[in-house]
PyMOL Python script that loads the backbone (N, CA, C, O; Angstrom):
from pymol import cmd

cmd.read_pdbstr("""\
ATOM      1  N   UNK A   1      27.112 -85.453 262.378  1.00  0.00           N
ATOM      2  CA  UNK A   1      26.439 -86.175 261.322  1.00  0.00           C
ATOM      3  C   UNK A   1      25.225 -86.892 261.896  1.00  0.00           C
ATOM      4  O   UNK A   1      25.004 -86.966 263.104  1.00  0.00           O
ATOM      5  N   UNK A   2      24.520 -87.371 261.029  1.00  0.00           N
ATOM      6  CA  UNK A   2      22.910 -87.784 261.745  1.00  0.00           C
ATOM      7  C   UNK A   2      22.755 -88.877 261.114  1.00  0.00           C
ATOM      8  O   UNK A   2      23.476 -88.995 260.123  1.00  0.00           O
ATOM      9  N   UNK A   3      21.925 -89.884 261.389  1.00  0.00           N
ATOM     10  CA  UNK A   3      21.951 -91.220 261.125  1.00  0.00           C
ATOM     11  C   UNK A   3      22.071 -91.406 259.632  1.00  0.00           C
ATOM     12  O   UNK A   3      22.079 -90.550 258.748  1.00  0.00           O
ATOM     13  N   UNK A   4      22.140 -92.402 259.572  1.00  0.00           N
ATOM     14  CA  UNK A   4      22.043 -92.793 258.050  1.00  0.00           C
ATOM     15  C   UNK A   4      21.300 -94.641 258.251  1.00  0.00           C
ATOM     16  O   UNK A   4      21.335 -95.419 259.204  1.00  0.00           O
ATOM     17  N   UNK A   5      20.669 -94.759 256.804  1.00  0.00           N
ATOM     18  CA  UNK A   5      19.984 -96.092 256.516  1.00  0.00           C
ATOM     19  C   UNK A   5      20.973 -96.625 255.476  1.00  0.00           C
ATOM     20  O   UNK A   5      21.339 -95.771 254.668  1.00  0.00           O
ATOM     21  N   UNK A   6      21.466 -97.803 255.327  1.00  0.00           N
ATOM     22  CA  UNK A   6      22.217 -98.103 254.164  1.00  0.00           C
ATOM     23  C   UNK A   6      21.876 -99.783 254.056  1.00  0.00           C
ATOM     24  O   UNK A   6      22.192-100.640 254.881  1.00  0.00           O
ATOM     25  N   UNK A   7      21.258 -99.939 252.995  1.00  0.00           N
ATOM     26  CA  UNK A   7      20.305-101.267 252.555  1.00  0.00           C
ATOM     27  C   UNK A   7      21.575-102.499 251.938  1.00  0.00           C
ATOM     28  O   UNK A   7      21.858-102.446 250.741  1.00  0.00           O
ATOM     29  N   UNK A   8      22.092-103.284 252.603  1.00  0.00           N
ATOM     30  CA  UNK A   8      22.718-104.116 251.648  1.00  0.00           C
ATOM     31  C   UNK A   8      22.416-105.584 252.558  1.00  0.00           C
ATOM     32  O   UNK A   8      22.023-105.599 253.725  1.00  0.00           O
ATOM     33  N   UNK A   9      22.766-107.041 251.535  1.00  0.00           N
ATOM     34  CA  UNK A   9      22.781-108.059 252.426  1.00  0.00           C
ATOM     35  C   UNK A   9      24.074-108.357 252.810  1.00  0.00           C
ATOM     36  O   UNK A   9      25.137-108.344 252.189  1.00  0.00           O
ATOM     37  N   UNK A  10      23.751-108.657 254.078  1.00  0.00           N
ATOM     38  CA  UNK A  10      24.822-108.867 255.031  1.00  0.00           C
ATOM     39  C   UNK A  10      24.688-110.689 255.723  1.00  0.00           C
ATOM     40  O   UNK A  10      23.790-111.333 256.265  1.00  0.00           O
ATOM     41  N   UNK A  11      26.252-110.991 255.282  1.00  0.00           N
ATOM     42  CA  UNK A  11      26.372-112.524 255.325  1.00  0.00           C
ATOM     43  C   UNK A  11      27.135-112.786 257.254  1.00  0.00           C
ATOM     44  O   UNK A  11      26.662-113.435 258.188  1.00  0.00           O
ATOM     45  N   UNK A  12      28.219-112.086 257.181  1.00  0.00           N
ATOM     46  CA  UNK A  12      28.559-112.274 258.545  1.00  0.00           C
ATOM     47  C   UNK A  12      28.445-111.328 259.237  1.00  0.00           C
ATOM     48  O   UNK A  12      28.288-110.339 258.520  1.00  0.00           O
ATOM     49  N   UNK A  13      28.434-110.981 260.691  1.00  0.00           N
ATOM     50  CA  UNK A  13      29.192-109.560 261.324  1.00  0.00           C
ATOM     51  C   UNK A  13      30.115-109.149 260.974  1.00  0.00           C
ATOM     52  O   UNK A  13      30.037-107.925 261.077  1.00  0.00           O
ATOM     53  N   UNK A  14      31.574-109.614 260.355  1.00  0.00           N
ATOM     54  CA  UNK A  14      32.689-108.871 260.724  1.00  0.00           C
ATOM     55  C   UNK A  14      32.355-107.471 259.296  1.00  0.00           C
ATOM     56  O   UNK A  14      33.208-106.588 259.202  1.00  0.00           O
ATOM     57  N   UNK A  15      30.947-107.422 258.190  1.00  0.00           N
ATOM     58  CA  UNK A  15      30.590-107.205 257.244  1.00  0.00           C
ATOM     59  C   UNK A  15      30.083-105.659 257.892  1.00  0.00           C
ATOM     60  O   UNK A  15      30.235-104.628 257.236  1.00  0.00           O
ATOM     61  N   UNK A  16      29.636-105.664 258.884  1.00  0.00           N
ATOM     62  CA  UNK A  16      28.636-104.331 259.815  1.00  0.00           C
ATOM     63  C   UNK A  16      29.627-103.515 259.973  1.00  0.00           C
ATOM     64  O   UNK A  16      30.543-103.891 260.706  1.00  0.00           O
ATOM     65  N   UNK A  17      29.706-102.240 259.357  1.00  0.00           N
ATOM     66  CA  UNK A  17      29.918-101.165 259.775  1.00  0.00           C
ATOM     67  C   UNK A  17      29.514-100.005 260.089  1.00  0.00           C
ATOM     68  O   UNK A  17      28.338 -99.765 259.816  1.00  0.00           O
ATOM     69  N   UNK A  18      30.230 -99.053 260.672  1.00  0.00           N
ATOM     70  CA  UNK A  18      29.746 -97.914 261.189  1.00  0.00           C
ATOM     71  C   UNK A  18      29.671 -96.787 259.726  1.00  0.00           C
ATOM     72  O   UNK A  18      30.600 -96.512 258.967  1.00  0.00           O
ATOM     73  N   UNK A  19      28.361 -96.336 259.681  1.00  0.00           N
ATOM     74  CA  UNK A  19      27.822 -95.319 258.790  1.00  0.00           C
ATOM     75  C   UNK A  19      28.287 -93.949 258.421  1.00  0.00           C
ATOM     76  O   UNK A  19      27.803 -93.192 257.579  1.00  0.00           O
ATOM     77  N   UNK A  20      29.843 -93.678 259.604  1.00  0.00           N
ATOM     78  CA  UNK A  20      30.685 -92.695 259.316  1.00  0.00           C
ATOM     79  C   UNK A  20      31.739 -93.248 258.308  1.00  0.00           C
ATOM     80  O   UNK A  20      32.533 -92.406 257.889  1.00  0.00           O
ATOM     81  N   UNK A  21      31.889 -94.611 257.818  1.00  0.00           N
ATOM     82  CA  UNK A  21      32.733 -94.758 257.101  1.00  0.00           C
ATOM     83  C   UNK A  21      32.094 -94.366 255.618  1.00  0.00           C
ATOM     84  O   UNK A  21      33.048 -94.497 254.851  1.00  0.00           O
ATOM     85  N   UNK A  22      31.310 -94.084 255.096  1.00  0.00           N
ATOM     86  CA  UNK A  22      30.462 -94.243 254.520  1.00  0.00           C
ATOM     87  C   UNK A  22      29.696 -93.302 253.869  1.00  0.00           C
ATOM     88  O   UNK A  22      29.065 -93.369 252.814  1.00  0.00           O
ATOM     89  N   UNK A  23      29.896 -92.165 254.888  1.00  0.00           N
ATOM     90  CA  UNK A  23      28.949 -91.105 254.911  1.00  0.00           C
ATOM     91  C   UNK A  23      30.140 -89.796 253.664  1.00  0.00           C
ATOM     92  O   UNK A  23      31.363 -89.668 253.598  1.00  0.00           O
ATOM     93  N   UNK A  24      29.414 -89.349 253.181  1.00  0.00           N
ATOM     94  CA  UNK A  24      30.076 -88.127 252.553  1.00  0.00           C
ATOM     95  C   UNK A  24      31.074 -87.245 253.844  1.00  0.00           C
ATOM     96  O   UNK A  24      30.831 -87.445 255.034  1.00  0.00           O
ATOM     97  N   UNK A  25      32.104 -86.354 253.429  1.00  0.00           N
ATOM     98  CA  UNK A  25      32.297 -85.203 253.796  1.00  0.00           C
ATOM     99  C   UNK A  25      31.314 -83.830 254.427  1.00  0.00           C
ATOM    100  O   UNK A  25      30.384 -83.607 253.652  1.00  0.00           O
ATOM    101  N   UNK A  26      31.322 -83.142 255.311  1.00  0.00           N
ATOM    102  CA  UNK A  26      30.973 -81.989 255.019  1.00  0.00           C
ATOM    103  C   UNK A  26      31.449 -81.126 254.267  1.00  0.00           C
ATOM    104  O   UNK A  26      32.649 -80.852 254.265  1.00  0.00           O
ATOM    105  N   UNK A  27      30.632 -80.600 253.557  1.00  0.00           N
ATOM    106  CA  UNK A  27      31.102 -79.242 252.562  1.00  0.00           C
ATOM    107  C   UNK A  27      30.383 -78.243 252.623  1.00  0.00           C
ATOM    108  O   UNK A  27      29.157 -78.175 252.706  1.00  0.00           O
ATOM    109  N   UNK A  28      31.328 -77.261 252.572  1.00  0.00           N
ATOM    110  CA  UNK A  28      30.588 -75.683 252.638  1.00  0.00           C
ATOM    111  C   UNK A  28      30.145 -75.604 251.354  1.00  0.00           C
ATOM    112  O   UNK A  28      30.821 -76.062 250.433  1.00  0.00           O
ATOM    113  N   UNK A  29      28.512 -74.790 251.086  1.00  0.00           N
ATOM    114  CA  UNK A  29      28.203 -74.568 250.224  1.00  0.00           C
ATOM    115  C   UNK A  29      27.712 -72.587 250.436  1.00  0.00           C
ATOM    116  O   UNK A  29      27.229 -71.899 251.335  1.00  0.00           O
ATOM    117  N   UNK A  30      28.128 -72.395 249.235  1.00  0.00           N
ATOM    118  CA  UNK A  30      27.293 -70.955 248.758  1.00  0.00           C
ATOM    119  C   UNK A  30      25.766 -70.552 248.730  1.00  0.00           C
ATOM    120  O   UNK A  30      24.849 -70.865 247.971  1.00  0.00           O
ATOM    121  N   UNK A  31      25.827 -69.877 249.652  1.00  0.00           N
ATOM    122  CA  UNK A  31      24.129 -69.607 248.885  1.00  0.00           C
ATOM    123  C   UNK A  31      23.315 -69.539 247.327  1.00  0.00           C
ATOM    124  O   UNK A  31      22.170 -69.652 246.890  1.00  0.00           O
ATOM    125  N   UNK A  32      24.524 -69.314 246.885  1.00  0.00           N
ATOM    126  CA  UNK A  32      24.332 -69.100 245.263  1.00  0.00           C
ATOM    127  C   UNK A  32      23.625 -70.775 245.014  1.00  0.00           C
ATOM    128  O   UNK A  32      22.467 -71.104 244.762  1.00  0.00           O
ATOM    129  N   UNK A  33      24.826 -71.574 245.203  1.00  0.00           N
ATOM    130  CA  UNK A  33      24.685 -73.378 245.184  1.00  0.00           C
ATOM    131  C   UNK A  33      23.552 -74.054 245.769  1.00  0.00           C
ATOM    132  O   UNK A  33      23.209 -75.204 245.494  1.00  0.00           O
ATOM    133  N   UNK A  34      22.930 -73.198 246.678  1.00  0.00           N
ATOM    134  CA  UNK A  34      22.180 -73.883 247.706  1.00  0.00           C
ATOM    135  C   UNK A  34      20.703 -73.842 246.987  1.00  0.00           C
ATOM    136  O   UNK A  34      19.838 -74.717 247.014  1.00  0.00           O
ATOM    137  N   UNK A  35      20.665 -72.043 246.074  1.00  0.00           N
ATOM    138  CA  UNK A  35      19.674 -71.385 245.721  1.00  0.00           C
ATOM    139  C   UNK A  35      19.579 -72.723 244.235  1.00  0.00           C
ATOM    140  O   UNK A  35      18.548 -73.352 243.997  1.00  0.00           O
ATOM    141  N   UNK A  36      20.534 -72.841 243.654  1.00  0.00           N
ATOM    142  CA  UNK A  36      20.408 -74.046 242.715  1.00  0.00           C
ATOM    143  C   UNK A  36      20.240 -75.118 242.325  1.00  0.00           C
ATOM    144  O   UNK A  36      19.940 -75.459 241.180  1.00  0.00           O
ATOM    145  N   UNK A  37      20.482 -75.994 243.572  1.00  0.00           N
ATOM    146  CA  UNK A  37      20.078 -76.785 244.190  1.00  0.00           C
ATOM    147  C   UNK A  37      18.742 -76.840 243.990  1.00  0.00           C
ATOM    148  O   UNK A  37      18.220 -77.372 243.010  1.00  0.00           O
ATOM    149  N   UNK A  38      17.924 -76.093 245.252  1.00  0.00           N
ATOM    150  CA  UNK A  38      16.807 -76.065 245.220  1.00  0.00           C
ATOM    151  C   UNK A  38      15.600 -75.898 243.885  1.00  0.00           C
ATOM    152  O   UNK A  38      14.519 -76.342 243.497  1.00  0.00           O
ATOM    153  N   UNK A  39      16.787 -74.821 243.511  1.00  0.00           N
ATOM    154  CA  UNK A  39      15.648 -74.607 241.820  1.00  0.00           C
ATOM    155  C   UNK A  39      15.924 -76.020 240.804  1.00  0.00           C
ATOM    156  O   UNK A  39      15.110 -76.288 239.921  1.00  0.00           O
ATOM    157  N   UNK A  40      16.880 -76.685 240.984  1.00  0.00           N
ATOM    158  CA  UNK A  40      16.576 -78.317 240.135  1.00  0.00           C
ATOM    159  C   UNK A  40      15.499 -78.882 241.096  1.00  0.00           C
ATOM    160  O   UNK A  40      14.636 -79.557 240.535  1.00  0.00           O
ATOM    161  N   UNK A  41      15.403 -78.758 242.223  1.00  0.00           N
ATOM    162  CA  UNK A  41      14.406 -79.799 243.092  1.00  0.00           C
ATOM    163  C   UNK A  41      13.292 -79.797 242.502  1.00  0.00           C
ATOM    164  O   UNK A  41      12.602 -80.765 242.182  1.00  0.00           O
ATOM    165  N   UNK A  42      13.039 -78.321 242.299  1.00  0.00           N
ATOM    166  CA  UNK A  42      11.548 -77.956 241.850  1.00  0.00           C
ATOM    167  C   UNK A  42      11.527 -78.097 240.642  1.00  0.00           C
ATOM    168  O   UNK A  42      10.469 -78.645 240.333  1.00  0.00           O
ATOM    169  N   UNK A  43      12.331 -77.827 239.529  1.00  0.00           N
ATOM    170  CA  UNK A  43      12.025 -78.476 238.088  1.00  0.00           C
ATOM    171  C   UNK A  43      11.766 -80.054 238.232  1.00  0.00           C
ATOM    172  O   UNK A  43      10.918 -80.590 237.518  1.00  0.00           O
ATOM    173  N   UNK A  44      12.529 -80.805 239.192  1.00  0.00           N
ATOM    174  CA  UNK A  44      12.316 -82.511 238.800  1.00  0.00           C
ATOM    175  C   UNK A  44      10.750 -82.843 239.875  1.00  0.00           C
ATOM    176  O   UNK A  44      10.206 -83.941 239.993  1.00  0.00           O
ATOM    177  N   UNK A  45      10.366 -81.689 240.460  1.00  0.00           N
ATOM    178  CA  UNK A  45       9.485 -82.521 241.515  1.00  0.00           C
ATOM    179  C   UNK A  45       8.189 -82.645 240.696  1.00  0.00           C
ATOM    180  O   UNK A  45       8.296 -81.852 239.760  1.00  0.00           O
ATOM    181  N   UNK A  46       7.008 -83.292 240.636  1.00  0.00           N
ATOM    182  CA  UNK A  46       5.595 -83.997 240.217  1.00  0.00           C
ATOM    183  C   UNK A  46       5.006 -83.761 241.811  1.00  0.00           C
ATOM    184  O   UNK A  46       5.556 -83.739 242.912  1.00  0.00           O
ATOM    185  N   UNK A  47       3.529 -83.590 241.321  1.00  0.00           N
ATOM    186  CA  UNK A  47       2.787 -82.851 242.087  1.00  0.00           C
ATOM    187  C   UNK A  47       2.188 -84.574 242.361  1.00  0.00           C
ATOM    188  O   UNK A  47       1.750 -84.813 243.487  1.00  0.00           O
ATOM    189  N   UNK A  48       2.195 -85.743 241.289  1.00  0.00           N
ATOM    190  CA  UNK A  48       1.641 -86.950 241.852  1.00  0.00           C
ATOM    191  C   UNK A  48       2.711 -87.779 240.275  1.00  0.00           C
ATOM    192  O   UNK A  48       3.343 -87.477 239.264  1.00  0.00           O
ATOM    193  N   UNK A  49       2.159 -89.175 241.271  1.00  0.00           N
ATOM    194  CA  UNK A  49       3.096 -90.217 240.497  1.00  0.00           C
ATOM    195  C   UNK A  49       2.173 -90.366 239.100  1.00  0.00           C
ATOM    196  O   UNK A  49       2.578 -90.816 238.028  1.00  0.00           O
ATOM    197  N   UNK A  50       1.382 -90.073 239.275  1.00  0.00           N
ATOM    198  CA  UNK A  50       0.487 -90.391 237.805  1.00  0.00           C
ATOM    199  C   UNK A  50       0.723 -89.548 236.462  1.00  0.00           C
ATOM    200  O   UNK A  50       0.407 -89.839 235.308  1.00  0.00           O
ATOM    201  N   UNK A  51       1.300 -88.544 236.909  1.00  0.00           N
ATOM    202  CA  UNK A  51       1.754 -87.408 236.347  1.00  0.00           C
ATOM    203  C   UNK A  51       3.454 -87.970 235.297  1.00  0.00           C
ATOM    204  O   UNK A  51       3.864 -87.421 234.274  1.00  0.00           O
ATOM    205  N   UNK A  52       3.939 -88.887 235.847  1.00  0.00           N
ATOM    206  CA  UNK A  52       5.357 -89.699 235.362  1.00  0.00           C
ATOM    207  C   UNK A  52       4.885 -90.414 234.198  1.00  0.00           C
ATOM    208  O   UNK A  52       3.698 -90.638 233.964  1.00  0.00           O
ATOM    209  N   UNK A  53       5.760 -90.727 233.554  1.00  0.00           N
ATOM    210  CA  UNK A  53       5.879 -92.008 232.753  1.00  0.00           C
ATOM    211  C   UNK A  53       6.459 -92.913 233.500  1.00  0.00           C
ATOM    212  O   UNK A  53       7.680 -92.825 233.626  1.00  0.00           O
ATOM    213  N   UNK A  54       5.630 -94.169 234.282  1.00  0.00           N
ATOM    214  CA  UNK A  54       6.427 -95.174 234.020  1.00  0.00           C
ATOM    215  C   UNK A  54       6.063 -96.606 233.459  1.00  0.00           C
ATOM    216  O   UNK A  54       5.746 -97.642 234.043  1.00  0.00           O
ATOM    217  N   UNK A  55       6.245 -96.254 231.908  1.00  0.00           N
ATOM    218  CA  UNK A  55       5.898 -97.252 231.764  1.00  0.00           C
ATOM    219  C   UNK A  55       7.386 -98.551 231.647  1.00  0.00           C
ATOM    220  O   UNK A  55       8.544 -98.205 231.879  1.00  0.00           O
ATOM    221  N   UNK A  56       7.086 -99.673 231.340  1.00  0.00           N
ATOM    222  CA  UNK A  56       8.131-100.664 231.390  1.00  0.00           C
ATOM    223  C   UNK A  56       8.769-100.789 229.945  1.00  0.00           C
ATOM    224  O   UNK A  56       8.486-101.785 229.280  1.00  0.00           O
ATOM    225  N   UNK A  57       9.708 -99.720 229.376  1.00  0.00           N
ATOM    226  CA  UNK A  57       9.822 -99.954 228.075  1.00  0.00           C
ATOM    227  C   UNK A  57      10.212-101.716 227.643  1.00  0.00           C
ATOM    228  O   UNK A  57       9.836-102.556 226.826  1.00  0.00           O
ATOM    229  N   UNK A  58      11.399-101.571 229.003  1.00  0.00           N
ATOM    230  CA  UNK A  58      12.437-102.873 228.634  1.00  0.00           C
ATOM    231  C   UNK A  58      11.409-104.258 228.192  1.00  0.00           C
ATOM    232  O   UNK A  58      11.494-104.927 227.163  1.00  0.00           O
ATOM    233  N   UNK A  59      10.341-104.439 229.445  1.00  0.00           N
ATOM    234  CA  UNK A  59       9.693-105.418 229.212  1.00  0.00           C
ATOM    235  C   UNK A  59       9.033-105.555 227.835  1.00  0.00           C
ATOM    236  O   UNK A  59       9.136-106.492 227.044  1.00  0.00           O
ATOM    237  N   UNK A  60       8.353-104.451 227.723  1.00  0.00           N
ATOM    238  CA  UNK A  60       7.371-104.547 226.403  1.00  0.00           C
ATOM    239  C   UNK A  60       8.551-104.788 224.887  1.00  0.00           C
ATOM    240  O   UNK A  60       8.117-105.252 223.833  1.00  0.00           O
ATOM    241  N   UNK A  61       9.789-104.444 225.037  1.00  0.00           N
ATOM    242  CA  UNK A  61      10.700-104.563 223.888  1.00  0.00           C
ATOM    243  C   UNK A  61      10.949-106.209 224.185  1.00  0.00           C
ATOM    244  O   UNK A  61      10.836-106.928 223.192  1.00  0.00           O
ATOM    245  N   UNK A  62      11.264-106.835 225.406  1.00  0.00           N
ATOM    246  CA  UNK A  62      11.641-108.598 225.688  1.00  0.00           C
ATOM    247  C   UNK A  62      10.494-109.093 224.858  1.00  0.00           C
ATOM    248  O   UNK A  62      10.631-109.873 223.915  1.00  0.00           O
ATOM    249  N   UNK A  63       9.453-108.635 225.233  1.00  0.00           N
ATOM    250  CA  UNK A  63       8.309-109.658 224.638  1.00  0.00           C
ATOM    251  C   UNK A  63       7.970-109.389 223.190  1.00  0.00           C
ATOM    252  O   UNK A  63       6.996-109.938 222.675  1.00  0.00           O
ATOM    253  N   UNK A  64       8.740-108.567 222.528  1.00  0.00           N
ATOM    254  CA  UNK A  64       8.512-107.882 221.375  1.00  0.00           C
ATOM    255  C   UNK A  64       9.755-109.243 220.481  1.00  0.00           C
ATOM    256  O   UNK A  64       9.556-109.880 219.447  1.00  0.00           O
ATOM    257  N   UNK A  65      10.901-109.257 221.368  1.00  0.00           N
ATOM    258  CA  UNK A  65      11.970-110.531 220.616  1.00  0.00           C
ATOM    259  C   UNK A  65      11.428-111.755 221.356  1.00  0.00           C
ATOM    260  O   UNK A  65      11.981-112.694 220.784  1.00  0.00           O
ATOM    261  N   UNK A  66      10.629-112.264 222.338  1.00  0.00           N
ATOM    262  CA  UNK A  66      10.236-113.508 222.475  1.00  0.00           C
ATOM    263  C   UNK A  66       9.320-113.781 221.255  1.00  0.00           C
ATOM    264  O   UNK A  66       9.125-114.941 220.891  1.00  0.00           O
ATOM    265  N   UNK A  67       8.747-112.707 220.608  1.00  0.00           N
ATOM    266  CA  UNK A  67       7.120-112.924 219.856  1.00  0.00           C
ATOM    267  C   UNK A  67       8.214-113.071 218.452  1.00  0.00           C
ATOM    268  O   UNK A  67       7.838-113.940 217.666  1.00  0.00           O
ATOM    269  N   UNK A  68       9.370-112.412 218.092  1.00  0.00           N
ATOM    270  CA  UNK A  68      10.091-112.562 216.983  1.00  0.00           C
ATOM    271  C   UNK A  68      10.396-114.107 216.675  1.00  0.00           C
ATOM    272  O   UNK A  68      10.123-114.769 215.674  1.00  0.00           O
ATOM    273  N   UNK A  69      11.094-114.489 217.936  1.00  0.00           N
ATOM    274  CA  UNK A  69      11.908-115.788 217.952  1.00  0.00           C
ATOM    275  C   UNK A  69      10.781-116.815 217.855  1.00  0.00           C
ATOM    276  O   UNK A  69      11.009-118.009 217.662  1.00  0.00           O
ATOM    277  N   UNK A  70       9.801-116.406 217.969  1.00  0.00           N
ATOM    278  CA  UNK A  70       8.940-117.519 218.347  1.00  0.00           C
ATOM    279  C   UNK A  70       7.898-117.635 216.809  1.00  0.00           C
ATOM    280  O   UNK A  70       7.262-118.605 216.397  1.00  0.00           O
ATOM    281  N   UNK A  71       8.020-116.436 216.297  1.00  0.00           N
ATOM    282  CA  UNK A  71       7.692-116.892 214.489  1.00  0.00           C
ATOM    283  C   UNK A  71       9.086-117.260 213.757  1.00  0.00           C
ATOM    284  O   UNK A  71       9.133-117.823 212.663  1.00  0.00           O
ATOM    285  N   UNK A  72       9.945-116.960 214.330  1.00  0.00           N
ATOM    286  CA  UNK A  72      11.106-117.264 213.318  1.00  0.00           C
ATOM    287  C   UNK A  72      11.107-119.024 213.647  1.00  0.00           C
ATOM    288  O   UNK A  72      11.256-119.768 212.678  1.00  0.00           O
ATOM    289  N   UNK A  73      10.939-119.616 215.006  1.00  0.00           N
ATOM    290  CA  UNK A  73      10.738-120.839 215.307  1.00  0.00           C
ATOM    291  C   UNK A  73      10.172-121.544 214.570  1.00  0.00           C
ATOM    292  O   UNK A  73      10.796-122.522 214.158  1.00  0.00           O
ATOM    293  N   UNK A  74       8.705-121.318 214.090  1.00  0.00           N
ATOM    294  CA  UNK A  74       7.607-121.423 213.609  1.00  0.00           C
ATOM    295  C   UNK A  74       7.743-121.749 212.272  1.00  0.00           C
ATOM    296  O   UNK A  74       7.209-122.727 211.748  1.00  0.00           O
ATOM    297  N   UNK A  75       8.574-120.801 211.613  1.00  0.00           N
ATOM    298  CA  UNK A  75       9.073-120.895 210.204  1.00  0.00           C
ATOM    299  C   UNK A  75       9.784-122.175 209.591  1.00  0.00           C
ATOM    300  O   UNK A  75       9.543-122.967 208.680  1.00  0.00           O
ATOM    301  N   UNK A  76      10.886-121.968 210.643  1.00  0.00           N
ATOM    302  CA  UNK A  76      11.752-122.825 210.553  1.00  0.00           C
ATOM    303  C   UNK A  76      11.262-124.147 210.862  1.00  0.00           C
ATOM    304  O   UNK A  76      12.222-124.885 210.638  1.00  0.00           O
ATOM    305  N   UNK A  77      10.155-124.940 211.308  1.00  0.00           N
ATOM    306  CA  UNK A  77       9.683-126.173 211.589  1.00  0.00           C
ATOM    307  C   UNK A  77       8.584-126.011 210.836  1.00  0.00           C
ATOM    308  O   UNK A  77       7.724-126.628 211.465  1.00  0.00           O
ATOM    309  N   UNK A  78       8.134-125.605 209.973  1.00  0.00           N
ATOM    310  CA  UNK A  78       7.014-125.533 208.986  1.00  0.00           C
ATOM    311  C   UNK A  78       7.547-126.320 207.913  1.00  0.00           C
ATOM    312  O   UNK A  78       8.384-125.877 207.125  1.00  0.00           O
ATOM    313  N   UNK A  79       6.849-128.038 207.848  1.00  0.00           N
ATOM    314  CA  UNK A  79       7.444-128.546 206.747  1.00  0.00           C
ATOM    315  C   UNK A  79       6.392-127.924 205.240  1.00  0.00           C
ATOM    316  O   UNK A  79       5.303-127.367 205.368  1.00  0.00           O
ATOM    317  N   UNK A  80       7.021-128.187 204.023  1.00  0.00           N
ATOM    318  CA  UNK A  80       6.294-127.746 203.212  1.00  0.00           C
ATOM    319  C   UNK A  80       5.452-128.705 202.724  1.00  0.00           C
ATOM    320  O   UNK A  80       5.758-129.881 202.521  1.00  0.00           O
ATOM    321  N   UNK A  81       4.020-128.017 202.472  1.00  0.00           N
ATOM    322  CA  UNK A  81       2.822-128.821 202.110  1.00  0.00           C
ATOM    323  C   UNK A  81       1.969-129.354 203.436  1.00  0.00           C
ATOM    324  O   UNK A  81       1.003-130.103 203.293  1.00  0.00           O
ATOM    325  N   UNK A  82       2.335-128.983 204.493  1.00  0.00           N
ATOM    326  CA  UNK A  82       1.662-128.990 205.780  1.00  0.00           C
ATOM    327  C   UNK A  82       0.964-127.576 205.928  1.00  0.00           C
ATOM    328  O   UNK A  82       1.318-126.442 205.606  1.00  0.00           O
ATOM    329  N   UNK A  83      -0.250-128.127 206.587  1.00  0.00           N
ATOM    330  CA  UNK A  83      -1.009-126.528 206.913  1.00  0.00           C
ATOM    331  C   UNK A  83      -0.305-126.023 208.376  1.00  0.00           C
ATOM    332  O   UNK A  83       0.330-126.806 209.082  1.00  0.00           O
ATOM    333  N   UNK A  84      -0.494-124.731 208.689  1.00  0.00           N
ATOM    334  CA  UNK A  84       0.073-124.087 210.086  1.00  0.00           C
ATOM    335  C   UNK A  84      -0.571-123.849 210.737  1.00  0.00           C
ATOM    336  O   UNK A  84      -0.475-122.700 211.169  1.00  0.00           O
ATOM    337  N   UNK A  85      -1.795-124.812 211.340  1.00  0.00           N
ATOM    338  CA  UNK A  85      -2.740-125.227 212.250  1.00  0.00           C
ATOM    339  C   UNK A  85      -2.202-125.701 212.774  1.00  0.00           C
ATOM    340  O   UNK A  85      -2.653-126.278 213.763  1.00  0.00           O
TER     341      UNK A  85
END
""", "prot")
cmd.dss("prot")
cmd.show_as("cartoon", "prot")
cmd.util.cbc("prot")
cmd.orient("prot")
């Protein structure tokens, strides 16, 4: 097996372990599997990142219910016969 990187925070030593605990199995694969494999690689791969969507749906929907709550606020403290200046 060949190294591995594994990203977590670590509070004490007794927390550090060895990357064979960790690591998958070997498994035999088919050429058939291998050939399939590869052909998803190439359907998911982009020739550049610009080419993706990423835009931030989640954010643009948060600020979509901050902008709600914040006329429904608005409403609700609007005495009547006051202007909403």
């Amino acid at each position: 097996m060949g190294d591995a990187l594994l990203l977590s925070g670590l509070h004490w030593g007794d927390e550090i372990r060895s990357s064979g605990e960790v690591a998958p199995p070997e498994t035999a694969l088919t050429e058939e599997e291998i050939e399939g494999a590869l052909a998803l690689l190439d359907t998911m791969t982009v020739g550049s990142i610009t080419e993706l969507d990423v835009t931030d749906h989640y954010t643009e929907a948060f600020h979509e219910v901050i902008a709600a709550k914040a006329e429904l606020s608005r409403r609700r403290w609007r005495r009547p016969g006051r202007s909403s200046t």
